[in-house]
C-alpha positions in Angstrom: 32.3 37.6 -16.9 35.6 36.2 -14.7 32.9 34.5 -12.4 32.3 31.7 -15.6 36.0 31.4 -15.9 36.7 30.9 -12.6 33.4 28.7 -11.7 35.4 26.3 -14.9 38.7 26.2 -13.8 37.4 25.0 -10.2 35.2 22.2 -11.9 37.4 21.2 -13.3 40.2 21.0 -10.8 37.4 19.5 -8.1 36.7 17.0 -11.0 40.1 15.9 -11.3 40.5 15.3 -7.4 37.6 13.0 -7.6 38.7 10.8 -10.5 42.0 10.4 -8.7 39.9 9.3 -5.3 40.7 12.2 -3.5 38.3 13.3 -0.4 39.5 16.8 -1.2 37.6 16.6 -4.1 34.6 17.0 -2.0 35.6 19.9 -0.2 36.6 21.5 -3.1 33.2 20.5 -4.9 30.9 22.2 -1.9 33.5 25.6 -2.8 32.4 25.5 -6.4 28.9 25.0 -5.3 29.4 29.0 -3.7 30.6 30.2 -7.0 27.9 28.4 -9.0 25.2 29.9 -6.4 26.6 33.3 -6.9 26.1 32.6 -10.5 22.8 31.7 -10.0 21.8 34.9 -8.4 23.7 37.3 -10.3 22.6 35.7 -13.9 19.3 34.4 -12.7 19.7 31.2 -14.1 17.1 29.8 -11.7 17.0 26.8 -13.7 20.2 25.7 -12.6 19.4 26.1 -9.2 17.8 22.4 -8.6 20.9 21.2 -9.5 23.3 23.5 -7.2 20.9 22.3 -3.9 21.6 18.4 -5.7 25.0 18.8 -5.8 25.0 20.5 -2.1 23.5 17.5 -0.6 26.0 15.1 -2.6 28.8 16.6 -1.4 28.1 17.1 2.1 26.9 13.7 2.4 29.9 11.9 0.7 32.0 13.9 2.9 30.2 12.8 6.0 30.6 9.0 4.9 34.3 9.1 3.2 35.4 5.5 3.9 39.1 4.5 3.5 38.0 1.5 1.6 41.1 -0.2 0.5 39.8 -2.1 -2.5 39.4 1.1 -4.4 42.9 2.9 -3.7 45.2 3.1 -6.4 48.9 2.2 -4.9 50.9 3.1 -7.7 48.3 5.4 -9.3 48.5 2.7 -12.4 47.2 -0.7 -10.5 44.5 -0.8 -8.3 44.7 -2.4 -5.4 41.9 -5.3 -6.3 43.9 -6.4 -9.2 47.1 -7.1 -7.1 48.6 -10.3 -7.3 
C-alpha cells in the first residue's frame, strides 16, 4: 500500500525536524497523525489507535507551549549554546 510508504517517509522527515529543534516538526507530526489515522481505519489496526490520540495530544500541546528557550538552540548546529565559552 503507498499509504505505509508515505506514512514512513513523513515520520521520518517530522522526526528529523524535531532532533534538529525545529517547531515545524510539530506541525508536521499532527500531519502524520492524519495519515496514521487513515491507516487506522482503512487497515483496522485499532490497536494502534491509543497511540495516534497520544501522539495528538503531544503535539498539539507542545505546539501550544513552544518556548524560544535559548539554552537549548544550537548556533552553529555543532555547539550548543550552554557549552559556549
Amino acid at each position: 500500500m503507498i499509504l505505509d510508504l508515505v506514512i514512513s517517509i513523513v515520520t521520518i522527515i517530522q522526526m528529523y525536524l524535531l532532533s534538529r529543534k525545529a517547531k515545524s516538526g510539530l506541525y508536521v507530526g499532527i500531519f502524520s497523525q492524519f495519515l496514521w489515522f487513515a491507516f487506522i481505519i482503512t487497515t483496522g489496526s485499532w490497536g494502534l489507535l491509543p497511540l495516534n490520540i497520544a501522539l495528538w495530544y503531544i503535539f498539539v500541546t507542545g505546539i501550544l507551549r513552544w518556548k524560544d528557550d535559548k539554552t537549548l538552540l544550537f548556533e552553529d548546529e555543532r555547539t550548543p549554546l550552554i557549552f559556549r565559552n
